[in-house]
C-alpha positions as CSV (number, residue, x, y, z in Angstrom):
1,X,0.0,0.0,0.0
2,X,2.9,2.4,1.2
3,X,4.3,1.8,-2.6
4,X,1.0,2.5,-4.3
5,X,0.8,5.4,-2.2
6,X,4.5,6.6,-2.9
7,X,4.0,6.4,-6.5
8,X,1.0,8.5,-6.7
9,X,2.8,11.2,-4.9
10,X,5.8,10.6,-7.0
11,X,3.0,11.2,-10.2
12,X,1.1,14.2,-8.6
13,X,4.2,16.4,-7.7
14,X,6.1,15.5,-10.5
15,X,3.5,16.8,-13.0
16,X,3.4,19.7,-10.7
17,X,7.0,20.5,-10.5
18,X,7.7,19.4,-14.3
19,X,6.0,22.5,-15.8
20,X,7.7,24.6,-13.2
21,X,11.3,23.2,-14.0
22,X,10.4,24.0,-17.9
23,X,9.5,27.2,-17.6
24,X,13.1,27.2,-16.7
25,X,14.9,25.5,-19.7
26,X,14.8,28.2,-22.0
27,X,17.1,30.1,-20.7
28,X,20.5,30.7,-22.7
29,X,23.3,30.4,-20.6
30,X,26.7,32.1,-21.0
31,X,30.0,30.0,-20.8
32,X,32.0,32.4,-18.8
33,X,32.8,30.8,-15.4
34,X,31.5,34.1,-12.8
35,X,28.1,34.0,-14.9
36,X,25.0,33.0,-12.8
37,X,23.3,30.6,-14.9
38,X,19.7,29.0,-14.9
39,X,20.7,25.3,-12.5
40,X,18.4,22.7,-13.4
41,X,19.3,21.2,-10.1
42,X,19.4,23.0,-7.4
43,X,22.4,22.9,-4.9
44,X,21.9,21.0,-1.3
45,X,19.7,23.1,0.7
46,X,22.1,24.2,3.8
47,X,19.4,24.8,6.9
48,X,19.6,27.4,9.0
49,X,22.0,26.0,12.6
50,X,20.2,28.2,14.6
51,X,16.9,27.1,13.1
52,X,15.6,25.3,16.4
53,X,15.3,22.5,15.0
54,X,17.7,19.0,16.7
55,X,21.1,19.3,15.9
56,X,21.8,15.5,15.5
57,X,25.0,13.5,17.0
58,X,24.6,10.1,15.8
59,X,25.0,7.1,18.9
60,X,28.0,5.4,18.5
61,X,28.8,2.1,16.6
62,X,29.0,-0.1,20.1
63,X,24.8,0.5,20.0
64,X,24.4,-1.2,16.8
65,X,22.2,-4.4,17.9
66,X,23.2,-7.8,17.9
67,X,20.6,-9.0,16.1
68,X,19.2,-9.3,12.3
69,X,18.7,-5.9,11.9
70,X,21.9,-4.9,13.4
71,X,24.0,-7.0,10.8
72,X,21.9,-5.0,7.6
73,X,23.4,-1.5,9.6
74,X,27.1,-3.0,10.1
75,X,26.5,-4.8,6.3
76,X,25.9,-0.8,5.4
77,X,28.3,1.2,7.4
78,X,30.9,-1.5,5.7
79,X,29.4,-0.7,2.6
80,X,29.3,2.8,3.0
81,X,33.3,3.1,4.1
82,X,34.6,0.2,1.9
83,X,32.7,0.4,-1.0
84,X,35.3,-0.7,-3.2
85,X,33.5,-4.3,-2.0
86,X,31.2,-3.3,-5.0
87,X,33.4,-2.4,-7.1
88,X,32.4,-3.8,-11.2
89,X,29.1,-5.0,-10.1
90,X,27.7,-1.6,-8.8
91,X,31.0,0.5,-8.5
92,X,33.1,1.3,-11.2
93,X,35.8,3.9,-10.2
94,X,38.0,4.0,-7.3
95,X,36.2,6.2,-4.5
96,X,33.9,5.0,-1.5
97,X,30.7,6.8,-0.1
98,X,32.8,8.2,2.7
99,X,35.5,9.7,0.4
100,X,32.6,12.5,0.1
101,X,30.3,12.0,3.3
102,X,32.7,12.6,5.8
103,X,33.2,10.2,8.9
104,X,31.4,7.9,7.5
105,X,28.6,9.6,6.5
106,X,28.3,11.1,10.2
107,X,29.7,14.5,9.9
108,X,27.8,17.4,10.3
109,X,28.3,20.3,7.1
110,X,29.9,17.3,5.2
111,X,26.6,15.8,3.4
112,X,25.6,13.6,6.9
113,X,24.2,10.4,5.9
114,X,21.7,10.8,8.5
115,X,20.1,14.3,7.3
116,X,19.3,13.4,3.7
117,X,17.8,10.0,5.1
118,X,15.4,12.3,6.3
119,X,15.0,14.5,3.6
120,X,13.5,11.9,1.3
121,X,10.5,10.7,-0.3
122,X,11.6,14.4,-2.4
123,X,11.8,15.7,-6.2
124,X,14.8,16.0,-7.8
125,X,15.3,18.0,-10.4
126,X,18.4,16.2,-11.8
127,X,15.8,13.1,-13.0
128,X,12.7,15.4,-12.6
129,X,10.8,13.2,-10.3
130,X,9.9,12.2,-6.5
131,X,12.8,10.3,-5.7
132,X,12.9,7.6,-2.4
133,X,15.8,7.6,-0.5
134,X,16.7,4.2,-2.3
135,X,16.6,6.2,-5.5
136,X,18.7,9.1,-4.2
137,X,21.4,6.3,-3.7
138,X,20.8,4.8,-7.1
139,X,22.0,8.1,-8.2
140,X,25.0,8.0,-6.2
141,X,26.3,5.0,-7.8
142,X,25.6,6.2,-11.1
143,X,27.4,9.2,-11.0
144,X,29.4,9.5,-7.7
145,X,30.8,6.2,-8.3
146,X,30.9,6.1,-12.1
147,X,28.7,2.7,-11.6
148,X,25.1,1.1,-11.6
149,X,22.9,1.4,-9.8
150,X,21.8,-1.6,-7.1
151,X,17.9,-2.5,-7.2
152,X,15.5,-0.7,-4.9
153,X,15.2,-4.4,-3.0
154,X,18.4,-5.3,-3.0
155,X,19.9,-6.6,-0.3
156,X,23.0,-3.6,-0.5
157,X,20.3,-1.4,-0.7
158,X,18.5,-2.6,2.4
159,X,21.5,-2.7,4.5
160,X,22.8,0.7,3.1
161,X,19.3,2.3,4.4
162,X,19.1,0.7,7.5
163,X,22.4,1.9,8.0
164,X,21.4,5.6,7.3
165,X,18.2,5.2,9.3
166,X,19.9,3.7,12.3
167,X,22.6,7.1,12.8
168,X,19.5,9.8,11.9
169,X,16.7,7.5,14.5
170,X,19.1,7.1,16.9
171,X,20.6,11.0,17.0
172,X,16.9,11.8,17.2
173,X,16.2,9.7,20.0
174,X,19.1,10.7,21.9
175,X,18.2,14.8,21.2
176,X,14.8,13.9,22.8
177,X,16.2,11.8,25.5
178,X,14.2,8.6,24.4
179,X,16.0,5.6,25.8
180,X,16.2,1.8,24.3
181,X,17.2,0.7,20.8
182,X,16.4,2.3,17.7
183,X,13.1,0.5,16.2
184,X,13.2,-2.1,13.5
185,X,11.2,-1.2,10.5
186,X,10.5,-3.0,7.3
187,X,12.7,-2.7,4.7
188,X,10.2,-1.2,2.2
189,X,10.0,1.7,4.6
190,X,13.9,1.8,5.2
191,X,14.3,2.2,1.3
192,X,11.7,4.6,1.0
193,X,13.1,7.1,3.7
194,X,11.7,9.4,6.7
195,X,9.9,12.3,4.7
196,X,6.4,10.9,4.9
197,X,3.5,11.2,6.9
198,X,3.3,7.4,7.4
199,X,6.4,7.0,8.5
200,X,6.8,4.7,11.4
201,X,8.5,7.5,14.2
202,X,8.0,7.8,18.5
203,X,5.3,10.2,19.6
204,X,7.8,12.5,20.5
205,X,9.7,13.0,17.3
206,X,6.7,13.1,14.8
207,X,5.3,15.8,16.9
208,X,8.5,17.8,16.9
209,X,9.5,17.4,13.6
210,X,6.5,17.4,11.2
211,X,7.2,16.1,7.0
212,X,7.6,19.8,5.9
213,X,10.7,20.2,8.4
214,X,12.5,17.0,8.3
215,X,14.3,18.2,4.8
216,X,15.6,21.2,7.5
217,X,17.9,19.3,9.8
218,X,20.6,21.2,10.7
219,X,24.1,20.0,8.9
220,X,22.5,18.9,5.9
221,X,24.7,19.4,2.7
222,X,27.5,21.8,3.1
223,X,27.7,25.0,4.2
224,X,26.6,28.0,2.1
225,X,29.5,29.7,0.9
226,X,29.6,33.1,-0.4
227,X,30.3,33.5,-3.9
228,X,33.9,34.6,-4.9
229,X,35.3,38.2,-4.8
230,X,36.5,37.4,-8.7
231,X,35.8,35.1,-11.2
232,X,36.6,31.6,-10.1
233,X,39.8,30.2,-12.3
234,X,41.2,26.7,-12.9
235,X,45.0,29.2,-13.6
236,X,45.1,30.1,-9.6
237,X,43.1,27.0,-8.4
238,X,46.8,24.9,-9.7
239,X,48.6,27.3,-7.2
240,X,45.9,26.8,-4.4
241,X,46.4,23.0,-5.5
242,X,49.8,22.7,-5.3
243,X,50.0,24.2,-2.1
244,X,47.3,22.5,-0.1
245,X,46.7,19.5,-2.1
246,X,48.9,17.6,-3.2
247,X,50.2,16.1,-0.4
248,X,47.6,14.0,-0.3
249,X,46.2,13.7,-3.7
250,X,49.5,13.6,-5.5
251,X,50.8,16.0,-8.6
252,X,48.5,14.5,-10.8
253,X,45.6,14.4,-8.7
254,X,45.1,10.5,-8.9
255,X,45.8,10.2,-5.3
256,X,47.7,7.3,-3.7
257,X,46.8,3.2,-3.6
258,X,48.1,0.5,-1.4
259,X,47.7,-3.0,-2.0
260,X,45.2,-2.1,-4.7
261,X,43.0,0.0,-2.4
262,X,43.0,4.3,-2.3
263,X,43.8,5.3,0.6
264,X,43.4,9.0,-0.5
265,X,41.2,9.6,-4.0
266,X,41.4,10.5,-7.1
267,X,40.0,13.4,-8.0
268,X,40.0,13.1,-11.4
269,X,40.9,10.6,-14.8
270,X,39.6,7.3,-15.0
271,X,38.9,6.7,-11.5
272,X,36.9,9.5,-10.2
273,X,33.2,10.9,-10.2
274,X,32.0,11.2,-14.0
275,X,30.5,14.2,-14.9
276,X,26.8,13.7,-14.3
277,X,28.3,13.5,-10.4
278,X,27.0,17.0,-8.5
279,X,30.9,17.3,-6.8
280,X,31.5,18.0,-10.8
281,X,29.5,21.3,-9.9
282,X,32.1,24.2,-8.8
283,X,29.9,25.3,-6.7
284,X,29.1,21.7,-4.9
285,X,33.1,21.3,-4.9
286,X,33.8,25.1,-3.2
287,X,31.4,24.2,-0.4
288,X,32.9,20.7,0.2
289,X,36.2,21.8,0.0
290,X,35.8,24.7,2.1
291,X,34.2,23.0,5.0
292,X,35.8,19.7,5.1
293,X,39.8,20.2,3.3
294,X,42.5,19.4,3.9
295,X,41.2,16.5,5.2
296,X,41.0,17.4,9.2
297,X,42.1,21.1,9.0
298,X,38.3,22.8,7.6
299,X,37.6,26.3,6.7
300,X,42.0,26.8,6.5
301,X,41.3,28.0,2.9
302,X,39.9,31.4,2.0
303,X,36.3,31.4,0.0
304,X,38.2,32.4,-2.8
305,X,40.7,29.7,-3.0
306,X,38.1,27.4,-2.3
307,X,36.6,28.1,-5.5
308,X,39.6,28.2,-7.3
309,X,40.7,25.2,-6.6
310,X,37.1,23.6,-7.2
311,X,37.5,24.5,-10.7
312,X,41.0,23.6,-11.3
313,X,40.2,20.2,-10.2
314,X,36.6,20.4,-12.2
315,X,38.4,21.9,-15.4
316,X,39.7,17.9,-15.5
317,X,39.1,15.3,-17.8
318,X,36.9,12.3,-16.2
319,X,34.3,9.6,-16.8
320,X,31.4,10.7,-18.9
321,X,27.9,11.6,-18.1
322,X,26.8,8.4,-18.7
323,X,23.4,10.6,-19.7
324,X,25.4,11.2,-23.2
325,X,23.7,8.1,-24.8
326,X,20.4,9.8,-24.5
327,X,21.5,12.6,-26.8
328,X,23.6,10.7,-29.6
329,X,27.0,11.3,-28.1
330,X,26.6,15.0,-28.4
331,X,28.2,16.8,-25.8
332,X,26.6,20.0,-26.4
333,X,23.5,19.4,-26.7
334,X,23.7,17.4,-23.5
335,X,25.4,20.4,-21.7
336,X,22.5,22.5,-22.9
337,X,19.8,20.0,-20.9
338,X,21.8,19.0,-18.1
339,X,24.7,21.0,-17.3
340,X,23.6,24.6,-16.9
341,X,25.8,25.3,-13.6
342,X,29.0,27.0,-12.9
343,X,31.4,23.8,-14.4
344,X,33.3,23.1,-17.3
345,X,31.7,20.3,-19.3
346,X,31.2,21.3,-23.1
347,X,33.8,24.1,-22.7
348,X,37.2,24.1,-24.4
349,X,40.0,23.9,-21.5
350,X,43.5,23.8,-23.0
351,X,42.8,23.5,-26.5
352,X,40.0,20.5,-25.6
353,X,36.4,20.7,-25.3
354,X,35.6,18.8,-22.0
355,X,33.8,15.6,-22.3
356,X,34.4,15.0,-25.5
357,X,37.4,13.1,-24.8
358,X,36.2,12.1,-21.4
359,X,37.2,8.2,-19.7
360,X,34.2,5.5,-20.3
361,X,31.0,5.2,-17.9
362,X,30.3,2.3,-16.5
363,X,28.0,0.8,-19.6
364,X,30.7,1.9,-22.4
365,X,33.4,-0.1,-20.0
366,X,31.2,-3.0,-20.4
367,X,30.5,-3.1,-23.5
368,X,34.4,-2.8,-24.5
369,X,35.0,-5.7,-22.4
């Protein structure tokens, strides 16, 4: 019933929000980097920290049940931190979940696992429909991870929910002071996320957190960051690059491997995000980077350099959009639909236009083995 339901919200607000994100798409937009331009999908929402609402600390690991349910959450916090395990079935490039959801998906201002479980059943712009939080990770693996994405019912899926349900319920409880185990729920509601008005939640919390504010949760996303003083530019993000980032993520960018695993990522080439991924996004990148790098040492860069180093690294070749089959292979005409941001796909960057010479998605690498 809960499906049957979900779908004919997903139908309803779609229609809805379809003509709305239309009216949009005419729009021309100008290639030059400082240009606000008409996005088709809308950056993370970053709530308000002094907004009232819970600021959530998630319990820590040595609560996880013993139990069936408490192997799906470790199953999914190993996913989440090693998902490498996945790597040619669902996975295709070298990063992990964590690599961009800081502490394994637990950090606060670092795109917390635990706030966008609660920010879904929502539309999306990016596939301009109501997505469930099973579908929101579907999309990760597609583009984050340069992959495919698992089934709704799959048991990754499942445990990769229940995972993401278990830190946001249990930080909740703890906020309100409700003591005992986070409740089992089914696995068609874990897939289907927390945003609903049917959603199994204590007294307590439902009261204090109605649907319309549970996509507000404090920490959700990164933080806002104010656009540059200048033109952002690939030319002074190598200097920023070179001084505060290649320690870690080598000259090259490709980041450093032992025994076959990364230890720190690539961040761009074969093995990173493709370019449907939203950390392709200046913009997306700036706020990451700003809050969260170098890794342990946040908010060390200025705003500006931020940006500037967001669009060296995004002014990179990578995998492909995997959308490009949709439009005959033409990257233009796909940058038109889909990439009307501040980013670099469909522009010429050193003599080359940007995704036309871009590394294979995960269906070309397939069909070329």
């Amino acid at each position: 019933m809960r499906l049957i339901q979900f779908a004919l919200l997903a139908a309803v607000l779609g229609l809805t929000l379809t003509a709305c994100d239309r009216g949009e798409s005419g729009k021309r937009a100008s290639d030059q980097p400082g240009t606000e331009l008409p996005d088709r999908q809308e950056a993370i929402p970053s709530p308000d920290a002094d907004s009232g609402l819970p600021k959530i600390q998630p319990r820590p690991f040595t609560e996880i049940p013993d139990s069936a349910f408490g192997e799906k959450i470790k199953r999914g916090y190993q996913l989440f931190v090693n998902s490498q395990e996945l790597r040619g079935k669902y996975v295709g490039n070298a990063l992990n979940c964590v690599n961009c959801h800081m502490d394994a998906g637990r950090r606060a201002d670092a795109a917390p696992l635990w706030a966008a479980y609660f920010a879904y059943p929502a539309y999306r712009k990016k596939n301009d429909k109501v997505n469930s939080f099973a579908e929101r990770i579907q999309g990760c693996f597609t583009y984050s991870a340069n992959g495919a994405p698992p089934p709704a019912d799959s048991a990754e899926m499942i445990a990769l929910s229940a995972y993401a349900y278990w830190l946001a319920m249990g930080g909740l409880m703890n906020h309100f002071g409700i003591d005992g185990a986070v409740p089992e729920v089914s696995d068609e509601d874990l897939i289907t996320g927390a945003k609903r008005e049917d959603f199994p939640l204590p007294d307590a919390i439902a009261t204090a957190l109605p649907v319309e504010q549970r996509d507000k949760l404090p920490g959700r996303g990164y933080p806002k960051l104010e656009k540059p003083a200048r033109d952002f530019s690939p030319d002074n993000g190598k200097e920023v690059f070179a001084k505060h980032c290649m320690a870690c993520h080598g000259p090259d960018g490709q980041g450093y491997e032992a025994a076959g695993i990364y230890n720190l990522p690539p961040l761009w080439g074969k093995d990173s995000y493709n370019w449907g991924a939203g950390m392709h996004r200046v913009n997306t990148a700036a706020a990451f980077i700003h809050a969260n790098m170098p890794l342990g040492k946040g908010i060390q860069l200025t705003p500006q350099q931020a940006w500037d180093v967001a669009a060296y690294i995004n002014a990179q070749e990578r995998p492909q959009d995997p959308r490009l089959a949709d439009f005959d292979g033409d990257v233009q005409r796909l940058k038109e639909r889909y990439h009307q941001h501040p980013g670099f796909y469909g522009q010429k960057i050193d003599g080359k236009i940007l995704g036309e010479n871009a590394y294979p998605d995960f269906q070309q690498m397939h069909k070329r083995n």
